[in-house]
Biopython code that builds the backbone (N, CA, C, O; Angstrom):
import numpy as np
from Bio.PDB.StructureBuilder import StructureBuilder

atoms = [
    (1, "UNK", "N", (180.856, 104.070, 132.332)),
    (1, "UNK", "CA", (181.484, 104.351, 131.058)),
    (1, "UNK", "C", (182.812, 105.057, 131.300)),
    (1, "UNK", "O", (182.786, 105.892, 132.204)),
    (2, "UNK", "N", (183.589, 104.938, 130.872)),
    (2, "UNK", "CA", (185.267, 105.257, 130.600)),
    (2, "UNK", "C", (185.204, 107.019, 130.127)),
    (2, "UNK", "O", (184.372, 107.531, 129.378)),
    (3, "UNK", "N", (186.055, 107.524, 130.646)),
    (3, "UNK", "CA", (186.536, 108.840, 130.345)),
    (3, "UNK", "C", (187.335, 108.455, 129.467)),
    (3, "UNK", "O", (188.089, 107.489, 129.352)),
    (4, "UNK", "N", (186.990, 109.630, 128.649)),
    (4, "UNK", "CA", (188.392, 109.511, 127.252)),
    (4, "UNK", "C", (188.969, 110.896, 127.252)),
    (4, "UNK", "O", (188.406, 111.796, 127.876)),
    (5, "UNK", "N", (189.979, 111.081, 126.633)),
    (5, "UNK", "CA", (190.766, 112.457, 126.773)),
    (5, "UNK", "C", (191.652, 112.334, 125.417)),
    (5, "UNK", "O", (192.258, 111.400, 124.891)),
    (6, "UNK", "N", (191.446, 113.738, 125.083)),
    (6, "UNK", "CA", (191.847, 114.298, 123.631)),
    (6, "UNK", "C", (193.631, 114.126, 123.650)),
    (6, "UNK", "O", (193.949, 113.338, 124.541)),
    (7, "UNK", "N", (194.341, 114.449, 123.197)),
    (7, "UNK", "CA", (195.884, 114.927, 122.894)),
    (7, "UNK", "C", (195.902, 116.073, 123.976)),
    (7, "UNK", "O", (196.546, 116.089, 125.025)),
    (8, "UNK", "N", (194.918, 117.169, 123.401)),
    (8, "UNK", "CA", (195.247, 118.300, 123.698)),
    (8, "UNK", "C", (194.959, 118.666, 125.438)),
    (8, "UNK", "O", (195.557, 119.315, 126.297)),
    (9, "UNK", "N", (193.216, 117.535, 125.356)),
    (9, "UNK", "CA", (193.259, 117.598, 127.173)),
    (9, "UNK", "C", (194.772, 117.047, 127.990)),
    (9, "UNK", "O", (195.449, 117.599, 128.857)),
    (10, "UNK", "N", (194.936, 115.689, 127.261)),
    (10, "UNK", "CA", (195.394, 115.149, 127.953)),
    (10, "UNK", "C", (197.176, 115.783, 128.067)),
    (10, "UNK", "O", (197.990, 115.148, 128.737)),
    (11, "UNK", "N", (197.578, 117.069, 127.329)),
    (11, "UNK", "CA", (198.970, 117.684, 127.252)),
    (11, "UNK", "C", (198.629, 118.614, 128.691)),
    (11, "UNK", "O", (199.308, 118.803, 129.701)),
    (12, "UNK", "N", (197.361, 119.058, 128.320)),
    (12, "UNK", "CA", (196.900, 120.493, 129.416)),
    (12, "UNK", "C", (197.185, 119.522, 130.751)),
    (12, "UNK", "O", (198.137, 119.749, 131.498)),
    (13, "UNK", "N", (196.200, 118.350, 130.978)),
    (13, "UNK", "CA", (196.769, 118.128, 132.306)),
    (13, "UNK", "C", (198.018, 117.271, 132.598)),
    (13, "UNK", "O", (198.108, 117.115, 133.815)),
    (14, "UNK", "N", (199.198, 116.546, 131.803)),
    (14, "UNK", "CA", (200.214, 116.413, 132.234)),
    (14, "UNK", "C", (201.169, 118.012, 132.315)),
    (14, "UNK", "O", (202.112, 118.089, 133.102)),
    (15, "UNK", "N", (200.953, 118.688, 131.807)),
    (15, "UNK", "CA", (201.837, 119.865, 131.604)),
    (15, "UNK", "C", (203.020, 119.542, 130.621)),
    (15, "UNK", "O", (204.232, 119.561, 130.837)),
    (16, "UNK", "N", (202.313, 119.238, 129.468)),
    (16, "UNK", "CA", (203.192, 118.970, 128.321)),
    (16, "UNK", "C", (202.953, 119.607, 126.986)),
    (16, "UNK", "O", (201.966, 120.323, 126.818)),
    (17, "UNK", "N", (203.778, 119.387, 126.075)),
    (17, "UNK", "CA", (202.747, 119.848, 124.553)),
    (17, "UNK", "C", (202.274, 119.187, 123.978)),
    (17, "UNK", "O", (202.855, 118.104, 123.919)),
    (18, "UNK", "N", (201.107, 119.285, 123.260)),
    (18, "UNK", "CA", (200.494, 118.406, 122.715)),
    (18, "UNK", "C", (201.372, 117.315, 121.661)),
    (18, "UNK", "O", (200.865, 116.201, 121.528)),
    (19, "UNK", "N", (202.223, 117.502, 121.171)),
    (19, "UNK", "CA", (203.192, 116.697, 120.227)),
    (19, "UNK", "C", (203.560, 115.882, 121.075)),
    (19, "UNK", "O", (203.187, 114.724, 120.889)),
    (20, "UNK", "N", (204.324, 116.144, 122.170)),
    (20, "UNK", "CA", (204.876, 115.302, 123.446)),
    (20, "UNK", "C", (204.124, 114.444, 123.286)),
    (20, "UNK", "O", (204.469, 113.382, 122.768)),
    (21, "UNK", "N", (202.821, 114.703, 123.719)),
    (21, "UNK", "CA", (201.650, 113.509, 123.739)),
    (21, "UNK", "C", (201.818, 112.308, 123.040)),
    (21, "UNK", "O", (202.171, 111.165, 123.333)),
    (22, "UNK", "N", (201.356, 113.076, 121.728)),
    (22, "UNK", "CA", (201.172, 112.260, 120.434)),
    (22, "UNK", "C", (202.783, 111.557, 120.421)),
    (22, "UNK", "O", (202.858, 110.361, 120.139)),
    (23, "UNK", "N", (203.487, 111.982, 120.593)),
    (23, "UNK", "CA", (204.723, 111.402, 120.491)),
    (23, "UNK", "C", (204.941, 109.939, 121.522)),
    (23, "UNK", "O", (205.584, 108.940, 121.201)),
    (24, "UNK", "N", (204.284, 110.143, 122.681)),
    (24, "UNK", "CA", (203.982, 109.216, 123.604)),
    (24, "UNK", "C", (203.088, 108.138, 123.391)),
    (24, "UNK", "O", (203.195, 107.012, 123.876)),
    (25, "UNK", "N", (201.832, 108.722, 122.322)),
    (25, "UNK", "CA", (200.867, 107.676, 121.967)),
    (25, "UNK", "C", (201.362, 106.942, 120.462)),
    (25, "UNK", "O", (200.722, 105.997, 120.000)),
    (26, "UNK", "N", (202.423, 107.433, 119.861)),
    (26, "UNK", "CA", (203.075, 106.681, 118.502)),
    (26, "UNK", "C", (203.600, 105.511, 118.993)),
    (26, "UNK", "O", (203.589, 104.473, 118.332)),
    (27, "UNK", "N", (204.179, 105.616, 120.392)),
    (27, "UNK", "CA", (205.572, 104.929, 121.197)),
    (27, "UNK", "C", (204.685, 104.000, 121.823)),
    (27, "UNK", "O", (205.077, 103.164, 122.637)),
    (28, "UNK", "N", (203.074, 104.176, 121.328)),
    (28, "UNK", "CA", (202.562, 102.683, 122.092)),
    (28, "UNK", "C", (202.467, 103.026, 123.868)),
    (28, "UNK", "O", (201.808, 102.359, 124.666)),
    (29, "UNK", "N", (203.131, 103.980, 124.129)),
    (29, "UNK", "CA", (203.058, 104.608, 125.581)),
    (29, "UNK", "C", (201.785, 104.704, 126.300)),
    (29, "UNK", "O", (201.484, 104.234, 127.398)),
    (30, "UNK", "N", (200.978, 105.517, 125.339)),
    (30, "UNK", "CA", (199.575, 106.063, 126.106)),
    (30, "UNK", "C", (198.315, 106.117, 124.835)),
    (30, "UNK", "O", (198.694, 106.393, 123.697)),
    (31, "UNK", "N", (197.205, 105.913, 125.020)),
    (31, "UNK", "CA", (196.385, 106.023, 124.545)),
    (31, "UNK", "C", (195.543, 104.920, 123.309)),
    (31, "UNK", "O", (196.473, 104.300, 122.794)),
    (32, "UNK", "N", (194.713, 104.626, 122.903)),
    (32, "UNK", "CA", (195.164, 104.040, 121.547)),
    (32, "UNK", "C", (194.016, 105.075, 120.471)),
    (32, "UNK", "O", (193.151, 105.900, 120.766)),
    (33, "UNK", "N", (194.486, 104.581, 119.249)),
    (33, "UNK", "CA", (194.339, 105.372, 117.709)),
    (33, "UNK", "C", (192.672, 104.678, 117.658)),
    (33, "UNK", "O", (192.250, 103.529, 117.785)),
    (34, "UNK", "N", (192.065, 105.905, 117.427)),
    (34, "UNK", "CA", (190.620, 105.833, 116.974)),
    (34, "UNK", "C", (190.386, 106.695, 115.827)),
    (34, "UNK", "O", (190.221, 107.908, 115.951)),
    (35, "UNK", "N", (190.361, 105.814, 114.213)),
    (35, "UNK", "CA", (190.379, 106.722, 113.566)),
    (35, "UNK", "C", (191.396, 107.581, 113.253)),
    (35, "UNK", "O", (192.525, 107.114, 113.103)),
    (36, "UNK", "N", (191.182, 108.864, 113.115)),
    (36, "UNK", "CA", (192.992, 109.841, 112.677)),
    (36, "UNK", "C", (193.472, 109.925, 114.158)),
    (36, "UNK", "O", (194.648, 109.780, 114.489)),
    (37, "UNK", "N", (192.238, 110.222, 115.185)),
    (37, "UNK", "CA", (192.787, 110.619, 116.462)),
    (37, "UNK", "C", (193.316, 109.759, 117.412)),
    (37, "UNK", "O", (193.416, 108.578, 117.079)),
    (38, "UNK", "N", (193.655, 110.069, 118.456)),
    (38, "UNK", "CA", (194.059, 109.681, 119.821)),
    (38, "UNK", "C", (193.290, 109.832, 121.167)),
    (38, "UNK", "O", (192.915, 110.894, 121.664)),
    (39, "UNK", "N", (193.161, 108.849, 121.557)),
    (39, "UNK", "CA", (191.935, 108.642, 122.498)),
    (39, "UNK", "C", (192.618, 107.958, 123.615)),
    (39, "UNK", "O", (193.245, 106.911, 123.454)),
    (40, "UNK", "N", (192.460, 108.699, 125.010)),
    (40, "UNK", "CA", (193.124, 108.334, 126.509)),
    (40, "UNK", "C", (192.350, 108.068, 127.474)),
    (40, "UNK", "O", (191.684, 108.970, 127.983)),
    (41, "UNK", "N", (192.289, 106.961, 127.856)),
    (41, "UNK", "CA", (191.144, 106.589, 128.891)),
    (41, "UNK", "C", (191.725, 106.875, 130.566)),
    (41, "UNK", "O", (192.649, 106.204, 131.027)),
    (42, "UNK", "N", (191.229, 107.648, 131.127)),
    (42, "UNK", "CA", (191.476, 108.617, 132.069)),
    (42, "UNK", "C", (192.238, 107.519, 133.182)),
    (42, "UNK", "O", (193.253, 107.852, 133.793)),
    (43, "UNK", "N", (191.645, 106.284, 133.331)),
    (43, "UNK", "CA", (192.964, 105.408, 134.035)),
    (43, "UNK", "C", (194.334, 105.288, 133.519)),
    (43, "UNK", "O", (195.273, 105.233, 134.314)),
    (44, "UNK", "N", (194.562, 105.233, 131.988)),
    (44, "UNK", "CA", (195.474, 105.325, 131.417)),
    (44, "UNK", "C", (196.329, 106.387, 132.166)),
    (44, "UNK", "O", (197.253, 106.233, 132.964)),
    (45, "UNK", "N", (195.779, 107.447, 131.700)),
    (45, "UNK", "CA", (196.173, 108.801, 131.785)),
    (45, "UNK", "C", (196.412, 109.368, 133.443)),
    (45, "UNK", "O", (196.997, 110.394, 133.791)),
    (46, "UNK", "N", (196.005, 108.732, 133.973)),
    (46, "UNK", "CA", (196.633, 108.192, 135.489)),
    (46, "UNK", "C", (197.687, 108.132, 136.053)),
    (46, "UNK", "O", (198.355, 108.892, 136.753)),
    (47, "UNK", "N", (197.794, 106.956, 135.605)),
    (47, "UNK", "CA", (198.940, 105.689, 135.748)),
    (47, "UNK", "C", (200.168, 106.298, 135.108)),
    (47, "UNK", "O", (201.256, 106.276, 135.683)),
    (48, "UNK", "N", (199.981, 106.870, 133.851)),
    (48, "UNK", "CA", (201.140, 107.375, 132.990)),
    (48, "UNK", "C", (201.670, 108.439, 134.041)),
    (48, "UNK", "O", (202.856, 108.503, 134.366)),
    (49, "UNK", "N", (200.400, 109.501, 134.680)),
    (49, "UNK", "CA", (201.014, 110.940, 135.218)),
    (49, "UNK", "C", (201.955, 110.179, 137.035)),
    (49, "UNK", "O", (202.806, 110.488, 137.870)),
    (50, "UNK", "N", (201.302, 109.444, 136.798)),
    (50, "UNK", "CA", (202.557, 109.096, 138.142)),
    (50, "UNK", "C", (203.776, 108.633, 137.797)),
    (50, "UNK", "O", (204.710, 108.997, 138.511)),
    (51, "UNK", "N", (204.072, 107.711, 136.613)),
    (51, "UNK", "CA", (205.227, 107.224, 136.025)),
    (51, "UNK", "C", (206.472, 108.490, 136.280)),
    (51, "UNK", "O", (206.350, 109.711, 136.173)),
    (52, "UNK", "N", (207.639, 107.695, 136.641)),
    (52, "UNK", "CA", (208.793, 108.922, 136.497)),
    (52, "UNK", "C", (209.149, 109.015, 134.929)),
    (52, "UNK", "O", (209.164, 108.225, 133.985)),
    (53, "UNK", "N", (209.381, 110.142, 135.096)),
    (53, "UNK", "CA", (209.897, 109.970, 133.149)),
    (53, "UNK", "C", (211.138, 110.953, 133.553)),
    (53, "UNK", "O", (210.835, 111.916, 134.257)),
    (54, "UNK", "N", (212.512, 110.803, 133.172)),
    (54, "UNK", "CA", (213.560, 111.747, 132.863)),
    (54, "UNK", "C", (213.111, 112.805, 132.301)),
    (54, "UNK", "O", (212.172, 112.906, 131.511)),
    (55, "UNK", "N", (213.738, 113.535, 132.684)),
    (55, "UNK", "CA", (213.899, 115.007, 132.000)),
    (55, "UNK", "C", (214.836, 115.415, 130.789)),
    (55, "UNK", "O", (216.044, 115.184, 130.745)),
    (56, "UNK", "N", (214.097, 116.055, 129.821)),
    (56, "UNK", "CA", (215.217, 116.734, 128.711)),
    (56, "UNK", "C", (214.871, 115.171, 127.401)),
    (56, "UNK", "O", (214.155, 114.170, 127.443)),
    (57, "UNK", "N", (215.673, 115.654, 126.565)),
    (57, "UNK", "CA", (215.571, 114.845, 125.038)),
    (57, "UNK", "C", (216.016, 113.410, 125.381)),
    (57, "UNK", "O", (217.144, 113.233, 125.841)),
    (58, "UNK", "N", (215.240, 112.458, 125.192)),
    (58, "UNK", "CA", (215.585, 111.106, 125.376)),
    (58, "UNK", "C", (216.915, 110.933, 124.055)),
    (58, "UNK", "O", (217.841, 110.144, 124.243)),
    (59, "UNK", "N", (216.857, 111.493, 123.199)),
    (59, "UNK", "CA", (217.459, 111.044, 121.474)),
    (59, "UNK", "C", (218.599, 111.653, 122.284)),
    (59, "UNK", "O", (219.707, 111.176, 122.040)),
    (60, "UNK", "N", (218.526, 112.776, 123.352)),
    (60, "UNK", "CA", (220.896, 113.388, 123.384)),
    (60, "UNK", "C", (220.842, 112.719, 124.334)),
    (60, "UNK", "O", (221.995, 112.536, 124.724)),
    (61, "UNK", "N", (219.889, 112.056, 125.173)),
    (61, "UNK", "CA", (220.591, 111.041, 126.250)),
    (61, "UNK", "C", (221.071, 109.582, 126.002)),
    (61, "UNK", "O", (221.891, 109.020, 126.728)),
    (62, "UNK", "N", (220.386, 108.923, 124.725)),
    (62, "UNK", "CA", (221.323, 108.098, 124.415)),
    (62, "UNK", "C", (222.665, 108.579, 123.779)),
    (62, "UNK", "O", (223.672, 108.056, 124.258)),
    (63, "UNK", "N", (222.833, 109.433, 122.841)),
    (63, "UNK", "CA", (224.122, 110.071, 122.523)),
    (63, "UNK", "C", (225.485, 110.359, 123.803)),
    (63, "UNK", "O", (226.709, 110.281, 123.705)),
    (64, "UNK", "N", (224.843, 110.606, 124.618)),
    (64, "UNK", "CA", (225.768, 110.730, 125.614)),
    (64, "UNK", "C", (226.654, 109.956, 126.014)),
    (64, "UNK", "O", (227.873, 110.109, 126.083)),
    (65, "UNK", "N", (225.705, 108.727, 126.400)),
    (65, "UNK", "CA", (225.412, 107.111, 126.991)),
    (65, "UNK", "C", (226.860, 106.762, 125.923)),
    (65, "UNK", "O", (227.855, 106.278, 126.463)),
    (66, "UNK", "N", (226.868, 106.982, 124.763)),
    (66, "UNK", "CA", (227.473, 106.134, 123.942)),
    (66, "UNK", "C", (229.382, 106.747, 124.172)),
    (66, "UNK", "O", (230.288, 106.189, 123.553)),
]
sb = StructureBuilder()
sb.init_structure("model")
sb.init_model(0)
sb.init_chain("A")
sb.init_seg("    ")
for serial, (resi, resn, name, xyz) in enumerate(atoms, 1):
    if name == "N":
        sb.init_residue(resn, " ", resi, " ")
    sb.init_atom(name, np.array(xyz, "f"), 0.0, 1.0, " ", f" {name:<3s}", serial, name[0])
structure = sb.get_structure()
């Protein structure tokens, strides 16, 4: 059976905030919607923590860009 992981587990172990998360699972990124919540199946949640992700506000790094 599959591990699942909350928002809030899954902020504690990337070292993020929980919004980050949810912000990641709106973007189709990570997790999918069960109900009101958000549900991360621990391979997911894997795969994502190795991904490189930039640092700092994605929204002033396109501003920059432009």
């Amino acid at each position: 059976m599959t591990r699942f992981y909350t928002t809030a587990e899954a902020a504690e172990l990337l070292g993020l905030d929980v919004s980050r998360v949810r912000q990641f699972c709106a973007q189709g990124r990570l997790g999918e919607k069960i109900g009101r919540n958000w549900a991360i199946p621990a391979d997911e949640l894997k795969a994502f923590a190795r991904q490189k992700r930039p640092a700092g506000n994605p929204d002033l790094r396109k501003k920059r860009k432009r």
